[in-house]
N, C-alpha and C positions, 0 to 999 in steps of 0.2 A: 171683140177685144182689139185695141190700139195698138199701132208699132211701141208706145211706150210701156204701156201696160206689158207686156210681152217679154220685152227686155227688162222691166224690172221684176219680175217674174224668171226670168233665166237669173238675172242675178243673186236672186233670195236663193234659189236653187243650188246656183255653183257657192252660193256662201257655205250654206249647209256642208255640201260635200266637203267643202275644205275644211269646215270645223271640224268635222266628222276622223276626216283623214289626221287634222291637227291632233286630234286625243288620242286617236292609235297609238301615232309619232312618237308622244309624249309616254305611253304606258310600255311602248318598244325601248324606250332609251331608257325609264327608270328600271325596266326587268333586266336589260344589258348591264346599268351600271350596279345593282344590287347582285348583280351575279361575279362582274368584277370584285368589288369589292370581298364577295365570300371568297375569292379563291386569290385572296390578296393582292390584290392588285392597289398600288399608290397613286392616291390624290392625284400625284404629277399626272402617273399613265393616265388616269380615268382623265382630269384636265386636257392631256394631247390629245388624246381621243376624239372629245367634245369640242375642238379648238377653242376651250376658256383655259382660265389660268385655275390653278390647281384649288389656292381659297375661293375662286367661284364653285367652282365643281362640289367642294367641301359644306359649303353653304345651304345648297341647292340640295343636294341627295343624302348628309349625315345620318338621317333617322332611316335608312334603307334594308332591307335585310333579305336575304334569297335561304330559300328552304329546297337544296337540292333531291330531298326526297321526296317533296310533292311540286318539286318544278314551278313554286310560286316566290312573290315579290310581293314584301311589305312595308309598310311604313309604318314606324315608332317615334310618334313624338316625345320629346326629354320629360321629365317630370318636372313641374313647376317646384319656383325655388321657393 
C-alpha cells in the first residue's frame, strides 16, 4: 500500500468517526432540548442555549417530547392538514 493509499484510508477512517460522533451530538442536543422544553423552559432559553434565535430553535425541535419516567426523547410529527 502507497503513502496515498494510506492517507486516504486514514481519512475515510477519521470521516466515519466524526460522523459517528456527529449523531451522538445531535441525539445529545435533541434529548437536552426535549427535556427543556418538558420542564418549560422558553423558545428564547432553549435559542440562548443553542446560540440560534429562538424561531430557529422553534423550527428545528417543535415535534420533541421527553418522557420523564422512562428518561426517553421523542419526536412527533403534526398531523397533515
Amino acid at each position: 500500500m502507497n503513502r496515498t493509499d494510506r492517507l486516504r484510508l486514514d481519512a475515510l477512517a477519521a470521516t466515519g468517526v466524526a460522523a459517528h460522533r456527529l449523531r451522538t451530538a445531535e441525539t445529545d442536543i435533541e434529548t437536552a432540548v426535549a427535556r427543556a422544553l418538558h420542564w418549560e423552559a422558553s423558545w428564547a432559553q432553549i435559542g440562548d442555549a443553542l446560540g440560534v434565535t429562538r424561531q430557529s430553535a422553534h423550527r428545528r425541535f417543535r415535534h420533541l417530547h421527553w418522557d420523564p419516567a422512562t428518561q426517553t426523547a421523542w419526536s412527533e410529527p403534526p398531523l397533515p392538514l
